[in-house]
C-alpha positions as a Python dict, from the first residue, in 0.01 Angstrom:
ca = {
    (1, 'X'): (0, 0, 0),
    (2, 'X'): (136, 180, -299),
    (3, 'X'): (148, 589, -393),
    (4, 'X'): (237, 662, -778),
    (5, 'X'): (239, 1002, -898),
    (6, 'X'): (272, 1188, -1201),
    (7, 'X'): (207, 1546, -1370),
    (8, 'X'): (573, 1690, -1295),
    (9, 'X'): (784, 1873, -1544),
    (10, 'X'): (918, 2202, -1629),
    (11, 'X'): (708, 2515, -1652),
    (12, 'X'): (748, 2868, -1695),
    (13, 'X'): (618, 3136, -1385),
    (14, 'X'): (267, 3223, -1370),
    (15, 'X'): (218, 2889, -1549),
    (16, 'X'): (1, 2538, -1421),
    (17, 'X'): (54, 2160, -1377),
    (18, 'X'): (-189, 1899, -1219),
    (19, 'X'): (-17, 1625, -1004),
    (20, 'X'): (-218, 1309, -994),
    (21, 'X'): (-155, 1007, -736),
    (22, 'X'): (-286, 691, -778),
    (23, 'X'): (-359, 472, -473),
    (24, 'X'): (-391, 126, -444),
    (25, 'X'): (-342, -180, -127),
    (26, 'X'): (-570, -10, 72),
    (27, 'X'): (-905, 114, 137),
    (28, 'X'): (-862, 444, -17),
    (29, 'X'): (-1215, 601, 59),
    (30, 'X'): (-1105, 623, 448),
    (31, 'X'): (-797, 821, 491),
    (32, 'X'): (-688, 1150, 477),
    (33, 'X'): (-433, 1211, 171),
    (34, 'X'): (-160, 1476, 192),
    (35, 'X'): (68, 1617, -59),
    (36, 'X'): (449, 1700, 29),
    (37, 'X'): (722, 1869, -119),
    (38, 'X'): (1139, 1836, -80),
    (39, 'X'): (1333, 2074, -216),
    (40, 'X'): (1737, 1923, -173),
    (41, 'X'): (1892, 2025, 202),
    (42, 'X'): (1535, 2108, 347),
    (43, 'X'): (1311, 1933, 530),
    (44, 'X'): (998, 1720, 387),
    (45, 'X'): (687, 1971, 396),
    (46, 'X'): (339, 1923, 399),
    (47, 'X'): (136, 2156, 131),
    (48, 'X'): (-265, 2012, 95),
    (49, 'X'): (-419, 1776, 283),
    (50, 'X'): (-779, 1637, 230),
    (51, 'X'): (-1003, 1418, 436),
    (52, 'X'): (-1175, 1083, 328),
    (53, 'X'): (-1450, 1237, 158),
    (54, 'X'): (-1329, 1518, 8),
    (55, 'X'): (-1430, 1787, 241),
    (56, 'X'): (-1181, 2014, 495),
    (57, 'X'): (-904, 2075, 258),
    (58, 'X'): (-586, 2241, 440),
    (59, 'X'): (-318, 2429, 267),
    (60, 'X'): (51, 2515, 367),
    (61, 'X'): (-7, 2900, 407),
    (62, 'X'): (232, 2984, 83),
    (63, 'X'): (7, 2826, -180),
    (64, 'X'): (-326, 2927, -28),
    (65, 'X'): (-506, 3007, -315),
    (66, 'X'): (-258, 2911, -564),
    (67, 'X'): (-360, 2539, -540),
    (68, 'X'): (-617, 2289, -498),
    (69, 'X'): (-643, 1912, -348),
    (70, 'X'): (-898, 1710, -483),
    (71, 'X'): (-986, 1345, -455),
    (72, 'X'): (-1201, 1082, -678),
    (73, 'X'): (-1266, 797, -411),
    (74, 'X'): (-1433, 611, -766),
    (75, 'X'): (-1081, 605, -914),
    (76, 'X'): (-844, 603, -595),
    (77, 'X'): (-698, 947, -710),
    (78, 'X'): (-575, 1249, -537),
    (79, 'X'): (-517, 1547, -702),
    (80, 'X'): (-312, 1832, -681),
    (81, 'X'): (-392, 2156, -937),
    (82, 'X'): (-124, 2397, -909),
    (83, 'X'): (-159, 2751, -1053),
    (84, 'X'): (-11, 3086, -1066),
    (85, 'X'): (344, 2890, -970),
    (86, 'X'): (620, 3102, -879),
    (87, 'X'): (986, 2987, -853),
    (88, 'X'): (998, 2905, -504),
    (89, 'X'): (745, 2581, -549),
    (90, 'X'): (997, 2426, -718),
    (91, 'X'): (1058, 2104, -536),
    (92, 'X'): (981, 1689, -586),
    (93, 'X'): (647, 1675, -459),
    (94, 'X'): (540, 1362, -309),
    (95, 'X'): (179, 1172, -258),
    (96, 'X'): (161, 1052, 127),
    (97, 'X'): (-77, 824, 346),
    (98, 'X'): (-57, 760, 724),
    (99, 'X'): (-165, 403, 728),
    (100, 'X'): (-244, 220, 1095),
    (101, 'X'): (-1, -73, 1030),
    (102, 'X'): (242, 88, 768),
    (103, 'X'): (283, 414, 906),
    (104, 'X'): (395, 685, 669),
    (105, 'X'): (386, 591, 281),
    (106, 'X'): (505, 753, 36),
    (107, 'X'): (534, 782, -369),
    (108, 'X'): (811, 819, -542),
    (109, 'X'): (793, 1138, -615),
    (110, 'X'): (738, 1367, -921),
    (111, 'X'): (960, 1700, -961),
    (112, 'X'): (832, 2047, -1067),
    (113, 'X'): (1044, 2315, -1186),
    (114, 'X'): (922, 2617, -1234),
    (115, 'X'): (1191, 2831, -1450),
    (116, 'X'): (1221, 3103, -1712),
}
């Protein structure tokens, strides 16, 4: 079971970045995918989640309508389009699966700044 993500980097308030993960070792179609954030001294926090088929998306309540979770079960992708950011989403922001026989997996990570 592997998580990679990518689309980090440094952008400007107000600005965008898409986060991709790319799933593979497992039968991606049929779990729910989350995306996470760390910021350094604070605890691990979930910010989308998304069911197997796309449907029921679920949003930490501080980027409702800021940002999106998507999924492509044709490419084992998950998404995560991130607009209007403000300072306070800066964090690494991580791709996560709760697997039966793994448990919790995890990327490595991708950080986003957001800075003037």
């Amino acid at each position: 079971v592997q998580l990679v993500e990518s689309g980090g980097g440094l952008v400007q308030p107000g600005g965008s970045l898409r986060l991709s993960c790319a799933a593979s070792g497992f039968a991606f179609s049929t779990y729910h995918m989350n995306w996470y954030r760390q910021v350094p001294g604070k605890e691990r926090e979930m910010v989308a989640s998304i069911d197997s088929v796309g449907e029921l998306p679920a949003y930490l309540d501080s980027v409702k309508g800021r940002f999106t979770i998507s999924r492509d079960n044709t490419k084992n992708m998950v998404y995560l389009q991130m607009n209007s950011l403000k300072l306070e989403d800066t964090a690494v922001y991580y791709c996560n699966v709760y697997h039966e026989w793994r448990g919790d997996v995890w990327g490595q990570g991708t950080q986003v700044t957001v800075s003037s």
